[in-house]
C-alpha positions in Angstrom: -11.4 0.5 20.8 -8.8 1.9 18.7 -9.1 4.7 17.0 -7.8 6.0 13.4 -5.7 8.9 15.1 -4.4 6.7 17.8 -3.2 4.2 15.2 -1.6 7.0 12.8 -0.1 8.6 15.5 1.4 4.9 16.7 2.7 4.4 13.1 4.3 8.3 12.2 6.1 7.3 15.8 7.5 3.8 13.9 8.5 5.6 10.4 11.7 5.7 8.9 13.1 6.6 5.6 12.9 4.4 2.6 13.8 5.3 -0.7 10.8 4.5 -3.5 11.6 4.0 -6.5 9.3 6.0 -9.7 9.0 5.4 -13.5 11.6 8.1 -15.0 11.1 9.3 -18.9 14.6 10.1 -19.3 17.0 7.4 -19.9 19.2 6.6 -16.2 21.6 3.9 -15.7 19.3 2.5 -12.9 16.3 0.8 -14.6 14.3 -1.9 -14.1 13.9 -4.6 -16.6 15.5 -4.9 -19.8 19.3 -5.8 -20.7 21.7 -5.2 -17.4 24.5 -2.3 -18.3 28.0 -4.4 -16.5 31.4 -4.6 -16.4 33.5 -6.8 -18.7 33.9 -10.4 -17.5 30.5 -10.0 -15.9 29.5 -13.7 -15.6 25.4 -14.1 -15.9 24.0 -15.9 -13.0 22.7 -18.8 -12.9 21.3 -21.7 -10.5 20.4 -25.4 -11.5 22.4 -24.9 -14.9 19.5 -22.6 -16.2 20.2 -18.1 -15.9 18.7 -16.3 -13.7 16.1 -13.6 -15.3 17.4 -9.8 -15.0 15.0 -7.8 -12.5 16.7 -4.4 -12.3 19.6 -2.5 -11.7 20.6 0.1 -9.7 22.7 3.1 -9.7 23.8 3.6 -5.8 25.1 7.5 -6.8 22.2 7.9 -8.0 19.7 6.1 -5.2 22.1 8.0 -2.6 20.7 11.2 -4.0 17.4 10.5 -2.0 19.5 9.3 1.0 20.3 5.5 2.1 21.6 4.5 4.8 24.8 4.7 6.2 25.4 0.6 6.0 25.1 0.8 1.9 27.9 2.0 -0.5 27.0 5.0 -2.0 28.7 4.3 -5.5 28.4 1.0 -7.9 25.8 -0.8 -9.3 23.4 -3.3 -8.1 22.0 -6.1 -10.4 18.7 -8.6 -9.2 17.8 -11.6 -10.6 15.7 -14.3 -10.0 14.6 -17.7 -11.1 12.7 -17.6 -14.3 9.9 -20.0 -13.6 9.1 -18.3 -10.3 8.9 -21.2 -8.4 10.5 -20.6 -5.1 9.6 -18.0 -2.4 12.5 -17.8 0.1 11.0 -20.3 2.6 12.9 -23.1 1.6 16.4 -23.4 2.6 16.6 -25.6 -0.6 16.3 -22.8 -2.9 19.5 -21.0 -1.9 20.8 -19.3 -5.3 17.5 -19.0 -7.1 17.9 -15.4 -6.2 21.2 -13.4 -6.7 22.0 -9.5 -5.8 25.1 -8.9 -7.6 27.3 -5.7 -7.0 30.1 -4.0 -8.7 31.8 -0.7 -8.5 33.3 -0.2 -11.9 33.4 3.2 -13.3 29.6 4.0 -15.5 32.3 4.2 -18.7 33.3 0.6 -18.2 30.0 -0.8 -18.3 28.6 -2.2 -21.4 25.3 -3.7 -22.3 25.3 -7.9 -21.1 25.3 -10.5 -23.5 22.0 -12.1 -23.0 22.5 -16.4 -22.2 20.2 -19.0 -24.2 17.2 -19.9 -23.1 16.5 -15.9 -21.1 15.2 -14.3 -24.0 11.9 -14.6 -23.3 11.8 -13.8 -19.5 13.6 -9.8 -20.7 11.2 -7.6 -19.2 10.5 -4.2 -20.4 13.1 -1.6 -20.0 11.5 1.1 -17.7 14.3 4.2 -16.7 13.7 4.6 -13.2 14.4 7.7 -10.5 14.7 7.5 -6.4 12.4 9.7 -3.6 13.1 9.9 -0.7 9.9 8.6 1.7 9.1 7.9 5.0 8.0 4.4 5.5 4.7 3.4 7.5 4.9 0.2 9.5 2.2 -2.6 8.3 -0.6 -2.2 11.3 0.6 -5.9 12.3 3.7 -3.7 14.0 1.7 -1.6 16.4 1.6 -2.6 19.8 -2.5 -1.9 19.2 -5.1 -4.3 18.7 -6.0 -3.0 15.2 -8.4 -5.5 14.9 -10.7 -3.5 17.1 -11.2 -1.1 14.8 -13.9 0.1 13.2 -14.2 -1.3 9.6 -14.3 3.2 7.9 -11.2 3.6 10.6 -9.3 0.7 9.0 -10.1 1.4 5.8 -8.7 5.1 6.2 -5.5 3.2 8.0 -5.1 1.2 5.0 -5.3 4.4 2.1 -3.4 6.2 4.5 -0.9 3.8 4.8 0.1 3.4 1.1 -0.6 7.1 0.5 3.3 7.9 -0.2 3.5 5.6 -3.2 0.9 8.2 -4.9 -0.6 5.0 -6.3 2.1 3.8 -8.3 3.8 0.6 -7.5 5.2 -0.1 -4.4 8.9 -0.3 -5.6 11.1 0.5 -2.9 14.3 0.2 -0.7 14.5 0.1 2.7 12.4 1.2 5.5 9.6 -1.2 5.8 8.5 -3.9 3.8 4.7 -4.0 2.7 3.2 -7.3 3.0 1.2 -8.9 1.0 0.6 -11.8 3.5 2.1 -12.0 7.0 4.5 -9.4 8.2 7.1 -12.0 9.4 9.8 -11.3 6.7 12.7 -11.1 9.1 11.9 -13.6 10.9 11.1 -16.0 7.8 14.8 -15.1 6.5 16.5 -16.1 9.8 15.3 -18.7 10.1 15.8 -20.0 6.4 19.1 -18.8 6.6 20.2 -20.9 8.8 18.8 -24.0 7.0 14.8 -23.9 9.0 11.9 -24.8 6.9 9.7 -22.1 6.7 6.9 -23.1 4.4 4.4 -24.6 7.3 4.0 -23.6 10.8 6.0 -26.0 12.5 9.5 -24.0 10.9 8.6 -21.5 13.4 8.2 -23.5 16.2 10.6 -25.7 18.2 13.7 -24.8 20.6 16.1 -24.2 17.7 13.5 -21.3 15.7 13.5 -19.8 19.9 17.2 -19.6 19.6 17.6 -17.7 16.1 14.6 -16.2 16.7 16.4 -13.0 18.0 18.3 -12.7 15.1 15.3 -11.3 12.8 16.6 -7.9 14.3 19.3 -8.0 11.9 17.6 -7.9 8.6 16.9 -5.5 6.4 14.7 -5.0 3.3 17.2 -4.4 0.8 14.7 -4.0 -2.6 11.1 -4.3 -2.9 9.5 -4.9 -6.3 5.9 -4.6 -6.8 4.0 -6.0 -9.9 4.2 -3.5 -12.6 2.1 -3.4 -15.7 4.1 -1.2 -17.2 7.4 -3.5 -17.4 5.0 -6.1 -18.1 6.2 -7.6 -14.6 3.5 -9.8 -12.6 4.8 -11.8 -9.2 2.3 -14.6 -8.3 -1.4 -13.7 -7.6 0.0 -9.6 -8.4 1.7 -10.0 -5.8 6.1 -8.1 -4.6 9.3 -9.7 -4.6 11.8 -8.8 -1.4 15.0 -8.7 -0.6 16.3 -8.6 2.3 20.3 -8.8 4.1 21.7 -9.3 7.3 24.5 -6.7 8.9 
């Protein structure tokens, strides 16, 4: 049967940094809801004629002051949105553009506050200033080559606080490193496959000779941004459940 320390030792073996991302109280350029802070002729996304809501945006000088890794610029801005009725999950090759990462690299002085479309204003979150720490990230248990499930139910249950013990009990915002899963810890896979026009929202997407041959290709993928449900930006995915996003390189 396996034990608490076996599993903890397994998983400090699998870390890697992240980056998660805190509540600030002084005003930053990186925030997460509110009005977007972008460069003239910044065109508001949209998908299906209707915009996209705002998510956050982030500072890369400033995130590259907790370290990030080497793939990512370490200057400019990054801006999320998503769709507004929060209506599609990623599974569905069909909702391609419902989602939008945006970046720019224009100099902090040449960004001004967006001009807000019709029909967004009430989908602004709340404006929450936001700093970067630097954290190692756990691997969800699904990742250990253990059978957790053999656990005792007081070991699990330490794996599970000790697991989420470097978000301090805030929200799980975060970049990089692992994603934590609120379902099944098949994210990489799931955007590989969709990616490359597979339907993922039953399990027949991930079977057949086709989902074998991209199969491989889940390596690739990263989680770019991870945003938790946060009462305090008044910010609530699903059943309070996180938004991801994740890139190939």
């Amino acid at each position: 049967m396996t034990t608490f320390e076996e599993a903890k030792l397994r998983t400090e073996e699998l870390s890697m940094p992240a980056v998660h991302i805190m509540h600030a109280d002084s005003s930053r350029l990186s925030r997460i809801g509110g009005i977007p802070s972008v460069p003239s002729g910044f065109s508001w996304p949209v998908w299906k004629n209707e915009p996209l809501m705002f998510l956050a945006q982030l500072d890369l000088s400033e995130a590259a002051q907790a370290g990030i890794p080497p793939w990512m610029p370490t200057t400019g801005q990054l801006y999320f949105f998503y769709d507004k009725e929060q209506m599609t999950w990623g599974f569905d090759p069909k909702d391609r553009g419902s989602w939008r990462v945006i970046y720019c690299d224009e100099a902090q002085e040449m960004l001004f506050e967006a001009e807000v479309p019709a029909g967004i204003d009430q989908h602004i979150y709340t404006s929450l200033p936001i700093k970067f720490c630097n954290i190692l990230s756990r691997p969800h248990w699904s990742r250990l080559d253990l059978d957790v499930r053999e656990m005792s139910r007081v070991d699990f249950e330490r794996l599970t606080e000790w697991w989420l013990a470097p978000f301090g009990g805030m929200p799980n915002h975060q970049m990089f490193g692992y994603p934590i899963p609120v379902q099944d810890d098949e994210m990489e896979l799931e955007c590989q496959l969709a990616s490359n026009g597979i339907y993922c929202g039953t399990p027949e997407g991930f079977q057949g000779a086709r989902a074998a041959e991209l199969a491989s290709g889940a390596k690739d993928w990263r989680l770019l941004l991870q945003l938790d449900t946060d009462d305090d930006a008044e910010m609530m995915w699903g059943d309070v459940g996180t938004l991801y996003w994740f890139l190939s390189h």
